[in-house]
N, C-alpha and C positions, 0 to 999 in steps of 0.2 A: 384703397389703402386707408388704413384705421389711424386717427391720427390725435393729438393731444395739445390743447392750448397752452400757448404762456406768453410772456411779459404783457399777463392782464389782457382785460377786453376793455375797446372803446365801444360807444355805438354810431360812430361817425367812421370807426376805422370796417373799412369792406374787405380787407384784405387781414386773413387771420393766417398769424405767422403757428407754424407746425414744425416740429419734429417728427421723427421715424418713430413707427407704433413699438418697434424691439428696443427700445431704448431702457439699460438697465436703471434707469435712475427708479426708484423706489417714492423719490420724492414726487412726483409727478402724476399724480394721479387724476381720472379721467372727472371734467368739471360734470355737475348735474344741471347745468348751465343750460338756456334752451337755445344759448348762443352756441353749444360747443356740437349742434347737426350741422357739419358740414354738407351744403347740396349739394348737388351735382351739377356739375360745369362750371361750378365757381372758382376764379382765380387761387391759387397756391403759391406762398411766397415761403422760401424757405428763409429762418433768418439768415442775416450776417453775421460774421466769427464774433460771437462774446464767449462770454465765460462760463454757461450753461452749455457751450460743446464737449468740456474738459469731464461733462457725465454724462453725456450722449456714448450711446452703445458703438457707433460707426465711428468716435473719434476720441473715443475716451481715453483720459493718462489717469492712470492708476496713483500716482505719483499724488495730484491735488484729489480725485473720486475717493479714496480710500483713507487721505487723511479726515475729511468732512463733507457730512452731504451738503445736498446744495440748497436747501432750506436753510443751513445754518449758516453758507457763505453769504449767500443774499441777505440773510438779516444783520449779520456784521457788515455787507455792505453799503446797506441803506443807512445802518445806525454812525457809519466811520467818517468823523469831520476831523480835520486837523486846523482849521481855522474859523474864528464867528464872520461871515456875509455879514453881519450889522453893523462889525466895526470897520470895514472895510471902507475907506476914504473913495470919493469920488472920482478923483486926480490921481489915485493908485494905479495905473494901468499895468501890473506885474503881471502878463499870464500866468505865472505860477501860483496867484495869489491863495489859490485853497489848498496846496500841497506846501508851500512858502515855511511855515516853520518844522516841514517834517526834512526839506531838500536844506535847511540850514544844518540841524541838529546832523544829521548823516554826513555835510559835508565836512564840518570841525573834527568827526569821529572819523573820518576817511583821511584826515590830512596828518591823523595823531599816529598813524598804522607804519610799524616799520615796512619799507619796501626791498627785499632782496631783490638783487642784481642779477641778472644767468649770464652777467659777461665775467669770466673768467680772472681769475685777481692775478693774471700774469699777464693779460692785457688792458690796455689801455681804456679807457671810456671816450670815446668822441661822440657820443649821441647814439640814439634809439639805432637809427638806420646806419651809422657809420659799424657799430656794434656789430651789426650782423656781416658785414665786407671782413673784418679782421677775423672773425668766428673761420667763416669759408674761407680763408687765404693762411688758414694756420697751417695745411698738408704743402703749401705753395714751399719748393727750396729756397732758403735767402743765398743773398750774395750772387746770383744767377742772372738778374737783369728780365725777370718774367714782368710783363706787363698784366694790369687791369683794366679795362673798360668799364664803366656804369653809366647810368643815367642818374639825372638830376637829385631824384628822392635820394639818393645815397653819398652823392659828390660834398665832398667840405673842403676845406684848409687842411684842419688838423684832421684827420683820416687822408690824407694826401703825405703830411709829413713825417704821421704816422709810420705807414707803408714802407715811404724811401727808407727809413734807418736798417731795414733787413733785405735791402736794395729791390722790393717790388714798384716798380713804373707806375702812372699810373695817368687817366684820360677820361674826360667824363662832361658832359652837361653839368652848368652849375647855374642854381638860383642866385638871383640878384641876390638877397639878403644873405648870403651863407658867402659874399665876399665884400669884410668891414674894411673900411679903408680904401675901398677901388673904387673911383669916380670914373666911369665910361660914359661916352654919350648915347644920347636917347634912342629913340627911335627913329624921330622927325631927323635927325642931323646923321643918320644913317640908312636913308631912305632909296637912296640909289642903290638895285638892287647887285650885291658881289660887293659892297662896299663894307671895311671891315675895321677896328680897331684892338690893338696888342696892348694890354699892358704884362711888363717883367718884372717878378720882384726876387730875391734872393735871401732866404731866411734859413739862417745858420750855413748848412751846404747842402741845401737844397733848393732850385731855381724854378719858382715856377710864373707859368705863361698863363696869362688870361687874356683869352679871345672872343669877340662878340663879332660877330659874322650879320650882314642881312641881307636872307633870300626871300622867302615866299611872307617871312616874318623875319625878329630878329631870333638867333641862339647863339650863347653864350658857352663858351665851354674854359674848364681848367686843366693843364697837366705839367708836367714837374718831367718833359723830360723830350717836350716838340710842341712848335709856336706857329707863327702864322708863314713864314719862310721854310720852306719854296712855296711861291704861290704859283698853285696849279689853275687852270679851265675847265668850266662842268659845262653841260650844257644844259640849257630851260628855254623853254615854250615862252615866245613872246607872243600875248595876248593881244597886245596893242598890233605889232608889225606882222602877227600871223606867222611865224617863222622860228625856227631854233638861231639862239645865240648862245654865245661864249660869255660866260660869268666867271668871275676871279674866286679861286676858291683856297683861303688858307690850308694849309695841310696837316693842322690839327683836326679839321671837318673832315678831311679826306679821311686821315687816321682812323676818328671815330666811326663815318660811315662803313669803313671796310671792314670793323672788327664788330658792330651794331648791327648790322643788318641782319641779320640770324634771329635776334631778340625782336627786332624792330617788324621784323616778317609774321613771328609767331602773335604778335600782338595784333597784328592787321588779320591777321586767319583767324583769330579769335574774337574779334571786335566784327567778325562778319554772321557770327552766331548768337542767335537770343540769349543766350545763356542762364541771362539773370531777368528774367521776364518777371514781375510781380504785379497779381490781378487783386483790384480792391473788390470785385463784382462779384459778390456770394450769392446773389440772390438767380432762382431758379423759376421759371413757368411751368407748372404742369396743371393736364386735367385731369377731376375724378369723373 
């Protein structure tokens, strides 16, 4: 295979990084170098993803290839500083420090940007993720007594109080922070495991229950419409006694496990597939 040097030669470096000989770049023309006889049987490294693939024939985007060759990108990029290294203090440790006043300027211009909303001016705002629960519950009928389920990322106060004024129910995992005002205990003082505590509060006419349950860990759940009574029995593997036991189970958990588990399933069957594999390993062995 015919092949073509670049990012410069050493003469300490034995491994001479190559491209593919079809490569439209124009720029890239073959050295008269008496480094650039590749012998035979000598190690082949292909590079790893820079910015000289973007005009590479097998990976090229037209998009950056066509606006400038790559003669012209690399010499804007060797020549592009946005900060002077001399005046840079010793005691500075900013990793950003040589991009530092380009991520300033951008972010004053990015705070100055009007931001449209896509949550609709007949509903309410409760947040990024509350936003999206009111969008989908808008075909729901009111006055009907339809319940909601969610998990954590979505559960709040107001998107709870929200909801009730066109009578949707509503049941959810809630993070500690997204309930101000509610002192529960910890973990250590809920350690025994089925051991549980309720708080009830009642805002305008709507009542809602905050439960913090601990089994395997502790969870937290809120709903505005069933609390920790009737306390039912689940059953768990005692590790210590070797044996299944009877654990106290509020019926807010119950609740949520029985209408959860559908979502909670599809995430365990998807958590069992690589999905999102990402290889840093560009680099290839071959012989000529």
């Amino acid at each position: 295979m015919d092949t073509r040097t670049f990012y410069g030669r050493k003469e300490h470096d034995r491994a001479v990084r190559v491209i593919p000989a079809d490569s439209q770049d124009s720029e890239l023309e073959e050295s008269d170098n008496e480094d650039s006889e590749i012998e035979e049987s000598q190690e082949v490294w292909i590079p790893e993803s820079g910015t000289r693939m973007f005009w590479n024939k097998a990976c090229r985007v037209s998009q950056v290839a066509d606006t400038m060759t790559l003669n012209r990108w690399e010499a804007i990029k060797k020549s592009l500083h946005f900060s002077n290294n001399e005046e840079r203090q010793e005691e500075n440790d900013d990793p950003l420090h040589k991009i530092r006043p380009l991520v300033t300027h951008l972010t004053s211009k990015l705070r100055n940007l009007h931001r449209e909303s896509v949550q609709p001016p007949e509903l309410a705002d409760v947040g990024a993720s509350g936003n999206v629960v009111l969008r989908l519950a808008q075909p729901i009928p009111k006055q009907e007594n339809y319940k909601l389920i969610f998990e954590n990322w979505f559960t709040s106060v107001p998107l709870v109080l929200t909801l009730a004024q066109p009578g949707i129910h509503c049941t959810g995992t809630v993070r500690g922070n997204r309930l101000p005002g509610v002192n529960l205990m910890c973990d250590a003082e809920l350690k025994r495991r089925g051991s549980f505590e309720q708080k009830i509060e009642k805002i305008g006419e709507t009542t809602l229950h905050v439960v913090k349950w601990y089994d395997n860990r502790s969870v937290t759940l809120l709903s505005d419409y069933t609390g920790a009574q009737p306390v039912t029995e689940v059953d768990r593997w005692d590790r210590k006694r070797k044996m299944i036991t009877k654990v106290p189970c509020p019926a807010v958990v119950k609740e949520y496990n029985k209408n959860m588990g559908g979502v909670d399933l599809l995430d365990s069957l998807i958590a069992l597939y690589r999905n999102k594999i990402r290889s840093k390993k560009w680099c290839s062995t071959s012989w000529i």
